[in-house]
Backbone as JSON Lines, residues from 0, in Angstrom:
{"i":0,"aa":"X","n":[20.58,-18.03,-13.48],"ca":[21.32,-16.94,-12.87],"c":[20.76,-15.62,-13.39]}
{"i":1,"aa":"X","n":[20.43,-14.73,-12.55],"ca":[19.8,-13.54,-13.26],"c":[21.04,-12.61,-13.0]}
{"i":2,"aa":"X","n":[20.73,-12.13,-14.12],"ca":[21.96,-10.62,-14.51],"c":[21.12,-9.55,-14.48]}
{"i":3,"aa":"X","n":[21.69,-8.2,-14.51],"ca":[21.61,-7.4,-14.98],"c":[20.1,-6.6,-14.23]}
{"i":4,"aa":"X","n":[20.06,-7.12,-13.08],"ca":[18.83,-6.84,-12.5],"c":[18.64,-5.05,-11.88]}
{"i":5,"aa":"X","n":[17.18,-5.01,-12.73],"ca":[17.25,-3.18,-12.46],"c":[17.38,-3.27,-11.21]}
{"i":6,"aa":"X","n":[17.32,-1.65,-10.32],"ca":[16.82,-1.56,-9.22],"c":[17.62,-2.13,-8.08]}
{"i":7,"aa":"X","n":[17.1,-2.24,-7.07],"ca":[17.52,-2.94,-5.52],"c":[17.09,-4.31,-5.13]}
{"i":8,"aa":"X","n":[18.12,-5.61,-4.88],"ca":[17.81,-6.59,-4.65],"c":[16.67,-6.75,-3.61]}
{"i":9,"aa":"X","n":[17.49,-6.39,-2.52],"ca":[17.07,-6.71,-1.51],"c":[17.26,-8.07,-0.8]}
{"i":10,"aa":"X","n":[18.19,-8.73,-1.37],"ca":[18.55,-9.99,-1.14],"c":[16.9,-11.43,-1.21]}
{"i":11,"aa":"X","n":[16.61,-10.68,-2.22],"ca":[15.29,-11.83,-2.65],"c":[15.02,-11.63,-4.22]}
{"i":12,"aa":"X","n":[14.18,-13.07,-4.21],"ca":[14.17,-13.12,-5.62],"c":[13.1,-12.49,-6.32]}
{"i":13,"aa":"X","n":[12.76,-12.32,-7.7],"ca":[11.7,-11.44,-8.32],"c":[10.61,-11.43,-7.86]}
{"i":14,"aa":"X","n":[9.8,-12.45,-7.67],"ca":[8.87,-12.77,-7.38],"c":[8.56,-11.82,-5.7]}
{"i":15,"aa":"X","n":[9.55,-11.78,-5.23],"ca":[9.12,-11.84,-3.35],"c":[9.43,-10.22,-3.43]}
{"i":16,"aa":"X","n":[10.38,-9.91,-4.27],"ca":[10.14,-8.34,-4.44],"c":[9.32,-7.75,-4.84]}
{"i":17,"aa":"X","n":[8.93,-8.19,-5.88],"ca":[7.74,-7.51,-6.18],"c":[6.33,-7.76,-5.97]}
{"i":18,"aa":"X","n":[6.46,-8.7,-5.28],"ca":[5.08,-8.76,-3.88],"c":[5.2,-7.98,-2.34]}
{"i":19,"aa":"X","n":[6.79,-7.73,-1.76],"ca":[7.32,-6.94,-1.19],"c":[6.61,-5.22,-1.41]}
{"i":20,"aa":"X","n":[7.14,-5.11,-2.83],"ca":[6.91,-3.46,-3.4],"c":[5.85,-3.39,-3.37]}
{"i":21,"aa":"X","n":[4.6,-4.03,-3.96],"ca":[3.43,-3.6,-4.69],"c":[2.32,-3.49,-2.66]}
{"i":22,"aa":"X","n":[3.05,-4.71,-1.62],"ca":[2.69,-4.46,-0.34],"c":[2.6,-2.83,0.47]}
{"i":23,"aa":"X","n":[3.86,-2.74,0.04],"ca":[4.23,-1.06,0.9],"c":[3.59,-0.2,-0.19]}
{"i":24,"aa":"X","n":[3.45,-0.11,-1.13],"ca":[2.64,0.82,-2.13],"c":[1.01,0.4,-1.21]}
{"i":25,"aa":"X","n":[1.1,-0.68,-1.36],"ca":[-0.62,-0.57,-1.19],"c":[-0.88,0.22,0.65]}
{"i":26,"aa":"X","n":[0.04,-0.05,1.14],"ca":[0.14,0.11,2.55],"c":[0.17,1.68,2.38]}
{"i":27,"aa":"X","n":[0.75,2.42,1.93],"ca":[1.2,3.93,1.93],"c":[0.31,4.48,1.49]}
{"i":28,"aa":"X","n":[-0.51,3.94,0.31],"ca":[-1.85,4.53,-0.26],"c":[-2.95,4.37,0.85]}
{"i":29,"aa":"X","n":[-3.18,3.42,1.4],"ca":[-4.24,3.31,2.5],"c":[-4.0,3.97,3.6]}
{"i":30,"aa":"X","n":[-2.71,4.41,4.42],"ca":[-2.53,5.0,5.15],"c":[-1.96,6.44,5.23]}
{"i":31,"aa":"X","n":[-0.98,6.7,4.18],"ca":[-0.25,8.09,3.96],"c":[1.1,8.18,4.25]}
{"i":32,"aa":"X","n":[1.87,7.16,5.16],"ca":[2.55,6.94,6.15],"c":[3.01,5.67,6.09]}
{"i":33,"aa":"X","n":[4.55,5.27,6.21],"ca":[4.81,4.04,6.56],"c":[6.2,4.19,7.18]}
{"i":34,"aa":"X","n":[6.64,3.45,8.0],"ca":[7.99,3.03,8.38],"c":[8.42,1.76,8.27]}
{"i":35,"aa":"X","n":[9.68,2.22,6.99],"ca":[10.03,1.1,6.91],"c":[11.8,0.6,6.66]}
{"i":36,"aa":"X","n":[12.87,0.14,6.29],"ca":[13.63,0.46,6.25],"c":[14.27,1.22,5.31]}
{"i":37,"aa":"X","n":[15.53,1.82,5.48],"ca":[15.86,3.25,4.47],"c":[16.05,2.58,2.99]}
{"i":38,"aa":"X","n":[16.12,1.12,2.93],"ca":[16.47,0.71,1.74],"c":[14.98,0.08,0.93]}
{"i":39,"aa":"X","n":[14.53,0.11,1.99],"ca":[12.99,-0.6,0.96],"c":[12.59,0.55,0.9]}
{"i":40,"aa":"X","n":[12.28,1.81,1.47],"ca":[11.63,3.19,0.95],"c":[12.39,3.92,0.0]}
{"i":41,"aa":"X","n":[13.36,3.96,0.0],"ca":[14.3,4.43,-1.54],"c":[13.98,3.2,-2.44]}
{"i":42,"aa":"X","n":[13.66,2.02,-2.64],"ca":[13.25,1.18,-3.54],"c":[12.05,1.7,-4.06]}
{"i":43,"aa":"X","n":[11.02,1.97,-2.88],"ca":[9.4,1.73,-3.45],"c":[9.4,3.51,-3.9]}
{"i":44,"aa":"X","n":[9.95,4.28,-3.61],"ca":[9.44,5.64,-3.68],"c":[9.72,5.92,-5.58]}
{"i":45,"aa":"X","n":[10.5,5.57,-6.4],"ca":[10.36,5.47,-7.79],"c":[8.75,5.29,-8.28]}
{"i":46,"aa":"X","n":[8.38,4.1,-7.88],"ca":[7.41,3.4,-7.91],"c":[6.01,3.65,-7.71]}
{"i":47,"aa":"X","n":[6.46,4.4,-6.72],"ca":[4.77,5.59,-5.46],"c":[5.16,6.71,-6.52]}
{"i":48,"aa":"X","n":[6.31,6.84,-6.88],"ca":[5.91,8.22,-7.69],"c":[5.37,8.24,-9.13]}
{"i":49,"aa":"X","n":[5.14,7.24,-9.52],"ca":[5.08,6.44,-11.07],"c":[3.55,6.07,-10.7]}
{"i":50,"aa":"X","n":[2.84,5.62,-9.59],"ca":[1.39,5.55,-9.49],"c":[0.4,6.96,-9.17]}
{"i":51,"aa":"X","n":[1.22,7.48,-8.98],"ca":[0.54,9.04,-8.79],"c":[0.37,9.26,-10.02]}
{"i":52,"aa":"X","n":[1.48,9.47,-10.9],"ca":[2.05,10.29,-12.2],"c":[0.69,9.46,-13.11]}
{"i":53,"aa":"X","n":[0.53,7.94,-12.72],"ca":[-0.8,7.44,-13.33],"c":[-2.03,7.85,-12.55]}
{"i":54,"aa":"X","n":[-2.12,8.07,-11.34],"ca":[-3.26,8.72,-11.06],"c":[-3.65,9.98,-11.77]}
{"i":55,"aa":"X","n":[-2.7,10.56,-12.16],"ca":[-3.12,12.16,-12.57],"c":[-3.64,12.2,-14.01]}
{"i":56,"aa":"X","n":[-2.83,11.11,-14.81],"ca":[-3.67,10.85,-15.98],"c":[-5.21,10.28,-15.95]}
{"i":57,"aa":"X","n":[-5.37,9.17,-15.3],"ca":[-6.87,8.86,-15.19],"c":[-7.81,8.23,-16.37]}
{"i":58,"aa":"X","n":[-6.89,7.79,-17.12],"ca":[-7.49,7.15,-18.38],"c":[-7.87,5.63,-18.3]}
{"i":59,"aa":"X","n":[-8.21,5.16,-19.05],"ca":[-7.99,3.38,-18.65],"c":[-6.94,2.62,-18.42]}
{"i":60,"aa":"X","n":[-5.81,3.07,-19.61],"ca":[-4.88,2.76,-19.55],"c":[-4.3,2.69,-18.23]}
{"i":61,"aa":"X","n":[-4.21,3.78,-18.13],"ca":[-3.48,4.0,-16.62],"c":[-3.78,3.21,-15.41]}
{"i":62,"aa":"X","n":[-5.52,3.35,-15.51],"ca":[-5.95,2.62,-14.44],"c":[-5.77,0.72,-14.15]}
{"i":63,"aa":"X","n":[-5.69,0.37,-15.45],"ca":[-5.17,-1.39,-15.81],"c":[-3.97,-1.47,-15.65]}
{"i":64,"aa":"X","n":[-3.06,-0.37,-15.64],"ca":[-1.76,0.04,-15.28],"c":[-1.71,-0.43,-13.42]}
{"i":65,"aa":"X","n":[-2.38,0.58,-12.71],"ca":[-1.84,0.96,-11.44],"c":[-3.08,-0.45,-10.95]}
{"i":66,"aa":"X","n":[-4.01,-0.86,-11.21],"ca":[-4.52,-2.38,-10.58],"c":[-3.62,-3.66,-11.19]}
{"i":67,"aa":"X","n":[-2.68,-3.05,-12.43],"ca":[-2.21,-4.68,-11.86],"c":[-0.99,-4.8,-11.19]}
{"i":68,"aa":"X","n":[-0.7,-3.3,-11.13],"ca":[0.52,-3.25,-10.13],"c":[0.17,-3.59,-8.59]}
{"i":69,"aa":"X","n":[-1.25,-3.43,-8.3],"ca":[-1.6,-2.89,-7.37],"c":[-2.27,-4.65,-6.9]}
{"i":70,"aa":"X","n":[-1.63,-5.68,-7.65],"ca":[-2.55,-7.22,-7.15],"c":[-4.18,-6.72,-7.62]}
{"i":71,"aa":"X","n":[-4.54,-6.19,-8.15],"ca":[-5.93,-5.99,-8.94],"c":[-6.94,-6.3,-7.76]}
{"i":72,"aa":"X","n":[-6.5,-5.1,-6.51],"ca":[-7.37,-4.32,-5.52],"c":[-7.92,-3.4,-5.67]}
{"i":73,"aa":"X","n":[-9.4,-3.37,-6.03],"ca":[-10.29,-2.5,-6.86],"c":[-10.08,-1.19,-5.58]}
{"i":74,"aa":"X","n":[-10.6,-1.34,-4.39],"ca":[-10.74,-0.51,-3.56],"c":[-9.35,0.2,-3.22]}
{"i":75,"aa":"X","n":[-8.5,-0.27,-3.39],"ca":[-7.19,0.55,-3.34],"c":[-7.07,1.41,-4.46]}
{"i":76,"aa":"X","n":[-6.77,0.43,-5.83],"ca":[-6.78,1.36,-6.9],"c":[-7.99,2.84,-6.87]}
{"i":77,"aa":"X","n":[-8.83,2.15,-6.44],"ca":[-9.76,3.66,-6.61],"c":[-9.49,5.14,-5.85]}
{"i":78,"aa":"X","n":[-9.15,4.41,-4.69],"ca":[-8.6,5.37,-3.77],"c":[-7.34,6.2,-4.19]}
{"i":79,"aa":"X","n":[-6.22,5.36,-5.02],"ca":[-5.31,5.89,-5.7],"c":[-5.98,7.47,-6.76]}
{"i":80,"aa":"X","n":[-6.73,6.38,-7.37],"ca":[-7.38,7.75,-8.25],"c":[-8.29,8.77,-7.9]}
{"i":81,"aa":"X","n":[-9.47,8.13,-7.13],"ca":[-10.14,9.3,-6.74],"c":[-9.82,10.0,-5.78]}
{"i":82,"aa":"X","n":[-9.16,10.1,-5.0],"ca":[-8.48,11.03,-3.46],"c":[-6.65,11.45,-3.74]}
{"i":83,"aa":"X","n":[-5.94,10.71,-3.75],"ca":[-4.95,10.74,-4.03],"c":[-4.22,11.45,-5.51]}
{"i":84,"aa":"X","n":[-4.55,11.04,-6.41],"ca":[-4.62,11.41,-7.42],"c":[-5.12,12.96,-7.84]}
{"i":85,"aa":"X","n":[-6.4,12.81,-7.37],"ca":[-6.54,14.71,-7.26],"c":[-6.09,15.1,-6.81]}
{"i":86,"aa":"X","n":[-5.72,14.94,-5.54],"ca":[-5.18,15.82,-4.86],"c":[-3.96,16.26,-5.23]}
{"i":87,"aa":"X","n":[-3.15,15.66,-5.75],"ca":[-1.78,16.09,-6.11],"c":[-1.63,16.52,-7.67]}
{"i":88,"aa":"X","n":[-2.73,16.98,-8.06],"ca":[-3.12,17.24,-9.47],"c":[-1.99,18.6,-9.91]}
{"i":89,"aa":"X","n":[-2.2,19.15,-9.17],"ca":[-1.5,20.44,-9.25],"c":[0.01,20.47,-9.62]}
{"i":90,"aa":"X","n":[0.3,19.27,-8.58],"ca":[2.15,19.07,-8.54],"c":[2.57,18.14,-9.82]}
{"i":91,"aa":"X","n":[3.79,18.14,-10.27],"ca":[4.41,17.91,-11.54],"c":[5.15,16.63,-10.64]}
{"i":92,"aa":"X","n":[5.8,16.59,-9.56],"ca":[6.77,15.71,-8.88],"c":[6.56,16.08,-7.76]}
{"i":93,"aa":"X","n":[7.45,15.09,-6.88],"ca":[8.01,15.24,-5.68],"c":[6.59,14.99,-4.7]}
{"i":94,"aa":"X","n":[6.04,13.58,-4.88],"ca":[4.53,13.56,-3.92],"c":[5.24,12.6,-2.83]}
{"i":95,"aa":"X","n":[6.28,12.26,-2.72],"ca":[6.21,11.78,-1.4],"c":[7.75,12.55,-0.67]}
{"i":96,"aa":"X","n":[8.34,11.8,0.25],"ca":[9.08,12.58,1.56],"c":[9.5,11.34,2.15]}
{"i":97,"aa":"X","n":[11.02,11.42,2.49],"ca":[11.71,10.56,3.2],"c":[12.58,10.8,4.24]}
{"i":98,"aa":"X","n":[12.07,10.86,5.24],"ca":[12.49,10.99,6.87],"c":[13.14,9.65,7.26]}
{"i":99,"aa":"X","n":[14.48,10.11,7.64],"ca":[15.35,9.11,8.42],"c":[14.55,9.13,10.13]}
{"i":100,"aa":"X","n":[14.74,7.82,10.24],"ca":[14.28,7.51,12.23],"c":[15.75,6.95,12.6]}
{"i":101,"aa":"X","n":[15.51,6.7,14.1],"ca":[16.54,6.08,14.49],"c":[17.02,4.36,14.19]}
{"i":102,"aa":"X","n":[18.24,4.39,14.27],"ca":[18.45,2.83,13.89],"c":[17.58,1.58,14.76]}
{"i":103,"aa":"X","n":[17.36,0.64,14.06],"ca":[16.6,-0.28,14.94],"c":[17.41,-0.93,15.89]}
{"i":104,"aa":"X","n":[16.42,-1.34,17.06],"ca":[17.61,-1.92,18.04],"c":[17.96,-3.49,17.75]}
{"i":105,"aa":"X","n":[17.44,-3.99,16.99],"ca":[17.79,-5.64,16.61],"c":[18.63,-5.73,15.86]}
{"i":106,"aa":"X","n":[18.67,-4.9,14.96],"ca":[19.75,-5.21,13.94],"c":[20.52,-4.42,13.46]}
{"i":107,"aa":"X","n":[20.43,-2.7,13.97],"ca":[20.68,-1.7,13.69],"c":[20.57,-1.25,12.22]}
{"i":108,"aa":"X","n":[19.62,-1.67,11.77],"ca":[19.03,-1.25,10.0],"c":[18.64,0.27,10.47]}
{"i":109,"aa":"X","n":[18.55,0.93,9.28],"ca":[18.91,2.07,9.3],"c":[16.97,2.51,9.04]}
{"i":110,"aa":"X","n":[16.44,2.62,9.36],"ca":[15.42,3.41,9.64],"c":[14.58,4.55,8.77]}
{"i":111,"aa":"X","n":[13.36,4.37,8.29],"ca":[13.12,5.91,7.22],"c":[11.35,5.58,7.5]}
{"i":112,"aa":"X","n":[10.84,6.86,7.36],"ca":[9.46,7.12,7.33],"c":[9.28,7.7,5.93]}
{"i":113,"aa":"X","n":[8.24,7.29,5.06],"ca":[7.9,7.38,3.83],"c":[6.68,8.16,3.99]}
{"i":114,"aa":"X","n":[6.21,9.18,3.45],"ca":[5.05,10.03,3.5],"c":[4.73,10.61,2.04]}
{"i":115,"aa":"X","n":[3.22,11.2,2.1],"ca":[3.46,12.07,1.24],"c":[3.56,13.74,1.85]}
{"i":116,"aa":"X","n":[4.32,14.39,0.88],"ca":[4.47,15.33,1.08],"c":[3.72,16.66,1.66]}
{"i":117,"aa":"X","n":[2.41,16.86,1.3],"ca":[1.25,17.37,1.33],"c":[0.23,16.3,2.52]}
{"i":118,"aa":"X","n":[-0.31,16.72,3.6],"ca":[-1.6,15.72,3.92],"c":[-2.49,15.55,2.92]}
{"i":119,"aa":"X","n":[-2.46,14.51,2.59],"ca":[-3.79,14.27,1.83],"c":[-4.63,13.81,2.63]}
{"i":120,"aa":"X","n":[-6.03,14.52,2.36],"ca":[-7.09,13.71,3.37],"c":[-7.97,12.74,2.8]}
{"i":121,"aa":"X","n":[-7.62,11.38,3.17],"ca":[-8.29,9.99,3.07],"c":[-9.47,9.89,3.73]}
{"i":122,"aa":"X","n":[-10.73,9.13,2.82],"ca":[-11.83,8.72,3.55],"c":[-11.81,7.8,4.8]}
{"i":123,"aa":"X","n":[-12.07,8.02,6.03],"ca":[-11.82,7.07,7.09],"c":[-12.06,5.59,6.56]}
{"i":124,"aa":"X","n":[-11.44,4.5,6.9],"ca":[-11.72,2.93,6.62],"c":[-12.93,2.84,7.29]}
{"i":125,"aa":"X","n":[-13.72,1.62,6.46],"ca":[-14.93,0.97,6.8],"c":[-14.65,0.06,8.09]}
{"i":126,"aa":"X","n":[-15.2,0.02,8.74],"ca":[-15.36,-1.05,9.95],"c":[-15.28,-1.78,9.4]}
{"i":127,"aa":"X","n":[-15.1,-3.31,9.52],"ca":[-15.23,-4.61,9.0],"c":[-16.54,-5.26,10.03]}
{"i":128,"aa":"X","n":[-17.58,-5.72,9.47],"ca":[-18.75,-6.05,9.71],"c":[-18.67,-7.64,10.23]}
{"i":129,"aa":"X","n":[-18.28,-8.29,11.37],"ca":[-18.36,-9.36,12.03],"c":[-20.01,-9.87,12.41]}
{"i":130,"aa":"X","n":[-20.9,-9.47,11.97],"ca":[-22.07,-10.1,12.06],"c":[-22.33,-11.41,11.6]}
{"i":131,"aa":"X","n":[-21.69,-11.67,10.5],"ca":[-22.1,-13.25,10.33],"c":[-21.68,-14.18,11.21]}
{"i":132,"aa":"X","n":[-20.22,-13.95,11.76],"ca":[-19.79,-14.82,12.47],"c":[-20.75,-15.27,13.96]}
{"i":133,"aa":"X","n":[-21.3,-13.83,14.39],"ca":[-21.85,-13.8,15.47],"c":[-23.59,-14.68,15.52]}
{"i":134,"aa":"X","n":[-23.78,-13.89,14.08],"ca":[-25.12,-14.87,14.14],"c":[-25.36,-16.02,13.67]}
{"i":135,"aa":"X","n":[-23.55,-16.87,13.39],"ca":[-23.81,-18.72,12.98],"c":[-23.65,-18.86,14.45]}
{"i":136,"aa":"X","n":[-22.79,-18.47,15.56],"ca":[-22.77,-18.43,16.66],"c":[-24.4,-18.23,17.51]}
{"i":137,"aa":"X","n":[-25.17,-17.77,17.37],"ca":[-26.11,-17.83,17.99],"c":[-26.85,-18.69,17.44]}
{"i":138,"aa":"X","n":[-27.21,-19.58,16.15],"ca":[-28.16,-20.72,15.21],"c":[-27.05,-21.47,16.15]}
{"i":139,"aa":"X","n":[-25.97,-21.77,16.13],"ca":[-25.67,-23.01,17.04],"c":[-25.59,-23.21,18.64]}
{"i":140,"aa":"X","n":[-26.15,-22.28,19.12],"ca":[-26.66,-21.95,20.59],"c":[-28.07,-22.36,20.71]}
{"i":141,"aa":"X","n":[-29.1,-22.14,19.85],"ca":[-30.49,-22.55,19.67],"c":[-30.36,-24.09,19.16]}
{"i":142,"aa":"X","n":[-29.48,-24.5,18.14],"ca":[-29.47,-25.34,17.8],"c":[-29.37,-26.59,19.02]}
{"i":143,"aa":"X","n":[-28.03,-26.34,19.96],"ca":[-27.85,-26.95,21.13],"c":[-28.98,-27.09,22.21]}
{"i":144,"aa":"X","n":[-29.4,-25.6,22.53],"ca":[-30.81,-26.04,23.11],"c":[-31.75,-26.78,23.1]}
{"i":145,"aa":"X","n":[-32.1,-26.98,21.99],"ca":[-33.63,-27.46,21.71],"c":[-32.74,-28.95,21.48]}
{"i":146,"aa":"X","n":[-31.92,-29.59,21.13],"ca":[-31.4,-31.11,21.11],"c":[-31.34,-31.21,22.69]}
{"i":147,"aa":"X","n":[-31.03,-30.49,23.78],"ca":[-31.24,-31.0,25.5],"c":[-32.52,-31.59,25.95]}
């Protein structure tokens, strides 16, 4: 039986929360932006504000800090520090913003957009490079041929 549990259930257990949280963190850092409900963005926004507050330090510590929060995603974490992190170098608090939306129509959950406060400007995402697939796809097109 767990007691005394910090924070917001969410009606799940440790484990699924905090694979839950460390999801929408990684999601908000890659994008800037998320919608999600008013109770999981008042959960994660403690949290987004506690990986900044380690971005701005920038030490090791910090950084073994925010990758293992972060499922030890090198390319996220970096992005945390090198873009994100500067950028909000200046500010003491208050890096993100919570906008109510309208209620959802399935269940009528109550609705919130999570941002940061400031645009930060993110390096565009890499394409994802589908070439291998295409060229085992063509060795088994030649392959078929030449067995006719």
């Amino acid at each position: 039986m767990n007691k005394k549990v910090f924070g917001r259930k969410l009606s799940r257990s440790r484990p699924a929360r905090e694979a839950l949280f460390a999801t929408l963190i990684r999601s908000m850092i890659l994008n800037g932006k998320i919608k999600t409900t008013m109770a999981k963005a008042k959960a994660i926004q403690g949290d987004l504000e506690h990986m900044i507050t380690l971005a701005k330090k920038a030490d090791l510590s910090s950084r073994r800090k925010a990758l293992a929060y972060l499922d030890n995603q090198r390319k996220i974490s970096d992005l945390l520090f090198q873009q994100v992190g500067e950028f909000f170098k200046a500010r003491t608090s208050g890096f993100t913003r919570i906008t109510s939306l309208p209620a959802r129509r399935g269940d009528m959950a109550r609705m919130a957009s999570i941002e940061w406060t400031e645009k930060v400007a993110l390096k565009a995402k890499e394409p994802k490079v589908k070439v291998k697939k295409e060229q085992k796809v063509k060795k088994d097109v030649k392959n078929i041929s030449t067995k006719s």
